[in-house]
N, C-alpha and C positions, 0 to 999 in steps of 0.2 A: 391456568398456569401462565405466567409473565415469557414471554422471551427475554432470553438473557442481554442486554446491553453490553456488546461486546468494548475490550478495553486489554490493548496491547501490554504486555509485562517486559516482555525483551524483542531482541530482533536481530537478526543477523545474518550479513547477505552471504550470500554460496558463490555460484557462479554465473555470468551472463546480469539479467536481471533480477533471478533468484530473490529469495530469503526467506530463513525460517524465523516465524514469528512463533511466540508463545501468547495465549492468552492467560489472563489470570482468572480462566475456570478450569483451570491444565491442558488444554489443549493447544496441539502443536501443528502448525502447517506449513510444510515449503510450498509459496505462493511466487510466480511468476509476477512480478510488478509490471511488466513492460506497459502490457495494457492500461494501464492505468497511468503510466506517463505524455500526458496529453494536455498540451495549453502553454502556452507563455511560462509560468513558473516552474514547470517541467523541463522544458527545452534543455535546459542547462545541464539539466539532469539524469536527461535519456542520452548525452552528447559527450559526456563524460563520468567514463567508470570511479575514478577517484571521487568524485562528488557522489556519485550514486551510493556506492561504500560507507560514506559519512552521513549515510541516516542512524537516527538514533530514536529513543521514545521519548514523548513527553505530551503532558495531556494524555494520556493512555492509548495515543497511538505511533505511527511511525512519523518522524519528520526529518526533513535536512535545513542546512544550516541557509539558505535561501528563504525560510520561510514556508515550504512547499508541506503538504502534509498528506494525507490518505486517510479518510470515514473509517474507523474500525469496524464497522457494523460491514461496509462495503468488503472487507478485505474476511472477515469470519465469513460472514452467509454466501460469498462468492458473485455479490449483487453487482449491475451493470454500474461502470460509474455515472455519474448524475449527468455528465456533459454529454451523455449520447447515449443519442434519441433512435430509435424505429428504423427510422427513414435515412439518415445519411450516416448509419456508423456502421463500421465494420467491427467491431469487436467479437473478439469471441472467448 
């Protein structure tokens, strides 16, 4: 059996860093983004809630108008983002 290749259909944020995402196998999750905001083209992003708000879908996952985007596969299976590693990340 294939695992699915996750691929965002809507999205829409809640509160704090929130958002509920729909994928288009019907599944629906409020995921906490914060973690995942991390790097240069983030900064902007995690620094102000009006930008953060102005994410939208395209390419079938979540993006803002910066360019900045998020792995749908990362944001479905709940996977560590790619920038961090073992040894110096803190994420959880």
């Amino acid at each position: 059996m294939a695992e699915y290749l996750a691929e965002v259909q809507s999205v829409k944020p809640t509160n704090g860093f929130n958002a509920i995402i729909h994928f288009t196998d019907g599944t629906s999750k409020e995921i906490n983004l914060e973690p995942y905001l991390h790097g240069p083209i983030f900064e902007p992003i995690k620094n102000d809630q009006s930008l953060f708000r102005s994410m939208y879908v395209e390419n079938e996952t979540i993006t803002w108008p910066n360019g900045a985007d998020i792995d749908p596969d990362v944001l479905y299976y709940g996977l560590i983002p790619a920038w961090a590693s073992t040894k110096d990340c803190y994420y959880k």
